[in-house]
C-alpha positions, 0 to 999 in steps of 0.5 A, spaced: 377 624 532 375 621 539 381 617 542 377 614 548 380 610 554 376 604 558 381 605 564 377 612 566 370 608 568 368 609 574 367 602 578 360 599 578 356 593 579 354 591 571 349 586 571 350 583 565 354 584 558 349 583 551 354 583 547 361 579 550 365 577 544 362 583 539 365 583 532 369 590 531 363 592 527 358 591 533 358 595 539 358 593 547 353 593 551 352 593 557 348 594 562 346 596 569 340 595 573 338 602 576 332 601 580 326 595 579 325 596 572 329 601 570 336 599 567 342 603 564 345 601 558 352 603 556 355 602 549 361 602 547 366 606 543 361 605 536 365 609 530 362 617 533 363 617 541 367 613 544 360 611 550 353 613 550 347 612 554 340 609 553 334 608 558 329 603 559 323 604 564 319 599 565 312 599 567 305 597 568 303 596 562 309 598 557 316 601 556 320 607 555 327 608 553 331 615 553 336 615 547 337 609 542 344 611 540 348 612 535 347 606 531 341 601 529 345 595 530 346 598 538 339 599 538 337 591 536 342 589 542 337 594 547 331 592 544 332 584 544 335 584 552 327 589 552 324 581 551 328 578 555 325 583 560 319 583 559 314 582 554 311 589 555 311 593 548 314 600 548 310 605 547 315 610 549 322 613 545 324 620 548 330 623 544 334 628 549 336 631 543 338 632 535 345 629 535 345 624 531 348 619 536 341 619 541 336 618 536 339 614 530 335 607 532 329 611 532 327 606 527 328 600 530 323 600 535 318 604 530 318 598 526 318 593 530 312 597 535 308 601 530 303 605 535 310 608 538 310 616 541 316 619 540 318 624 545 322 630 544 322 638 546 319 642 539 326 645 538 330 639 538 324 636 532 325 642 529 333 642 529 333 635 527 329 636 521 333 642 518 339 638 520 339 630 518 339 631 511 346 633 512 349 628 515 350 622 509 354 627 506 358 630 512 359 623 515 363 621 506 366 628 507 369 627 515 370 619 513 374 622 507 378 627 512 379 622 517 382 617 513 387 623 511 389 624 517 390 617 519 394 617 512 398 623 514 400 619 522 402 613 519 407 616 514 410 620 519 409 616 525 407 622 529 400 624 532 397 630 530 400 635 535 408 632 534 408 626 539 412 620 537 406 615 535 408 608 538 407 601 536 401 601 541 397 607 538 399 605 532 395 599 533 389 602 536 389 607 531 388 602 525 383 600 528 380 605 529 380 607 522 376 601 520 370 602 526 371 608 522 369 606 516 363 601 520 360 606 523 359 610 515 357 605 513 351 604 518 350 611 518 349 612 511 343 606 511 339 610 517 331 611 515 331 618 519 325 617 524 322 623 527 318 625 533 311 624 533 310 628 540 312 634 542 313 640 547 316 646 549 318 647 556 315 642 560 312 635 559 309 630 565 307 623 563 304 618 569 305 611 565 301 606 572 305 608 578 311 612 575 310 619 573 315 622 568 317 629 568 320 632 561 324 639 561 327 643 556 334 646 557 341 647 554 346 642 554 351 642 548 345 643 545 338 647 545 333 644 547 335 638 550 330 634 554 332 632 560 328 627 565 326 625 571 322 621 575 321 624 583 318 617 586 324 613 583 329 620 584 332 617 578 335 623 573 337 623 566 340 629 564 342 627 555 348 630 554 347 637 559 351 631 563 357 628 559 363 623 562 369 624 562 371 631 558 364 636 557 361 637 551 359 644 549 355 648 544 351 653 545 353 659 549 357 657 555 352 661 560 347 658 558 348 650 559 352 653 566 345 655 567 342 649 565 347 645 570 345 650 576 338 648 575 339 640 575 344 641 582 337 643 584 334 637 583 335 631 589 336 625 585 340 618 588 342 617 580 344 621 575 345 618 568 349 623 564 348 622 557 355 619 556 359 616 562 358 611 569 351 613 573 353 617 578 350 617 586 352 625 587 353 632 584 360 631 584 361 631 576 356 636 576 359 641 580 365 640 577 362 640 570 360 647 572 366 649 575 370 648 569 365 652 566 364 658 570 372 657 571 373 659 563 368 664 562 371 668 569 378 668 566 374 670 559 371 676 562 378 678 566 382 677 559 377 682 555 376 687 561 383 687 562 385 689 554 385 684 551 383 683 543 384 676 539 381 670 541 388 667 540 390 672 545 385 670 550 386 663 549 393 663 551 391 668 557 385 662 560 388 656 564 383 651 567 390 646 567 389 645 574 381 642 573 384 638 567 387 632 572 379 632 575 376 629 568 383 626 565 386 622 570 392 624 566 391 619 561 394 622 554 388 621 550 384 624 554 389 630 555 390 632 548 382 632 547 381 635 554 386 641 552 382 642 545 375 643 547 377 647 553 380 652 547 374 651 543 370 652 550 374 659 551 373 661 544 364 659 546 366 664 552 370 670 548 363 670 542 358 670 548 362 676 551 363 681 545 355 678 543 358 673 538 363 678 535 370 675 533 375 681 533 382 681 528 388 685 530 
């Protein structure tokens, strides 16, 4: 279960707050002006990530919005601050990729503007109708282990790896709990609204005096969109980019490559799928550090002799790279600590051509 922390938030100008006093039901938005008409909205921890990004881009005659979050209700708060905006339709909605905390507002905006195009890569389509009928009963049965855990923490008053669970954590983990339970309850309800307009490789769209470009690449999955606008330099990455600890699927190598190719970009903005704007390549180059640094020593520990995950695991130590993406909070250790040994574990598999040997 994800134990996020604001007080990692890089610093920046917020031009506003949709949702000041929102229940525990509802997510915070905020929102941030990027450039003339393209703003950047960040929620807030929502029951299944702990931030996410959706970009809205307004043009001559109509509007594109990258990404709808990972709740309708998210997306109602993004699409009633669009008519604040502007009275311009969406035309446009692109989904980066087929998780389901990038495409689950779909629905709000094929309803409320029926000519709606849907963009996404053919592979990303493809994933998301072989995957969401899954969900509602994935989402009872993790709902399901969650409230075990939790139970199990509450009666022995410890976290999962030994620590001594606080009065504060405590607090923040029943709340949890209960934005838990709001999040399955809205999920369970979503009306899956697929894309209508697909490509595969690359994709360009001029809308009056903006043009979009659209590429497909790895990210912490395959066929993630990523767009960029060259007049504005405004590059949007889905979740090849993530804040503040990396997300990952697919074979390290790959979403590394990915990263190369977007460092070649020059962007003045980048909006990650998850986290702040940034107005460099300094996360970049460290998400691809991080990357590089685990699938080196994975070679190294293979090469050298040895066998077991496990081992290879004990043998890999990115321990100096942790403090770069955590600041050394706790929560955010604990889950650096264990997507590094799943990324390891990615790396080893890539490297013995998705064998996984036992001594």
């Amino acid at each position: 279960m994800f134990r996020a922390t604001a007080s990692l938030w890089l610093s920046c100008l917020f031009v506003g707050v949709l949702a000041p006093h929102p229940s525990i039901a509802e997510a915070r938005i905020e929102k941030i002006q990027l450039a003339d008409g393209i703003y950047q909205f960040i929620t807030s921890a929502d029951g299944y990530v702990p931030n996410g990004n959706s970009v809205v881009v307004i043009n001559e005659s109509d509007v594109l919005v990258f990404d709808t979050f990972s709740r309708p209700s998210s997306a109602r708060q993004v699409l009633a601050e669009i008519k604040k905006l502007t009275p311009k339709p969406v035309r446009y909605v692109v989904n980066s990729h087929w998780h389901p905390d990038h495409w689950s507002g779909n629905e709000v905006f094929a309803v409320e503007f029926p000519g709606l195009e849907i963009i996404a890569s053919e592979e990303t389509r493809r994933f998301m109708l072989n995957i969401a009928n899954a969900w509602p009963s994935m989402y009872t049965s993790n709902l399901q282990k969650d409230e075990a855990e939790f139970q199990k923490e509450f009666s022995t008053n410890q976290l999962s790896d030994g620590t001594p669970l606080s009065p504060e954590q405590r607090a923040k983990d029943e709340a949890l709990r209960q934005r838990d339970r709001e999040y399955i309850g809205e999920a369970l309800k979503v009306h899956r609204t697929y894309p209508t307009l697909t490509y595969t490789d690359r994709f360009v769209l001029y809308r009056g005096g903006r043009e979009f470009q659209f590429f497909s690449m790895t990210g912490d999955a395959a066929g993630t969109t990523v767009m960029y606008l060259p007049k504005e330099k405004i590059l949007v990455t889905g979740d090849i980019l993530s804040y503040p600890v990396p997300y990952y699927t697919p074979p390290l190598s790959q979403h590394a490559h990915s990263l190369r190719m977007l460092s070649q970009f020059d962007p003045v903005t980048i909006i990650p799928g998850h986290g702040p704007a940034w107005h460099d390549h300094r996360f970049l180059n460290l998400e691809l550090s991080l990357f590089d640094s685990i699938m080196d020593q994975v070679t190294h520990a293979l090469q050298k002799g040895l066998v077991t995950v496990e081992d290879v695991q004990k043998e890999v130590n990115v321990e100096d790279l942790r403090p770069k993406f955590t600041s050394n909070d706790p929560d955010l250790d604990r889950k650096f600590r264990r997507f590094a040994k799943g990324m390891i574990e990615n790396a080893y598999r890539e490297a013995r051509d998705g064998k996984k040997f036992e001594q």
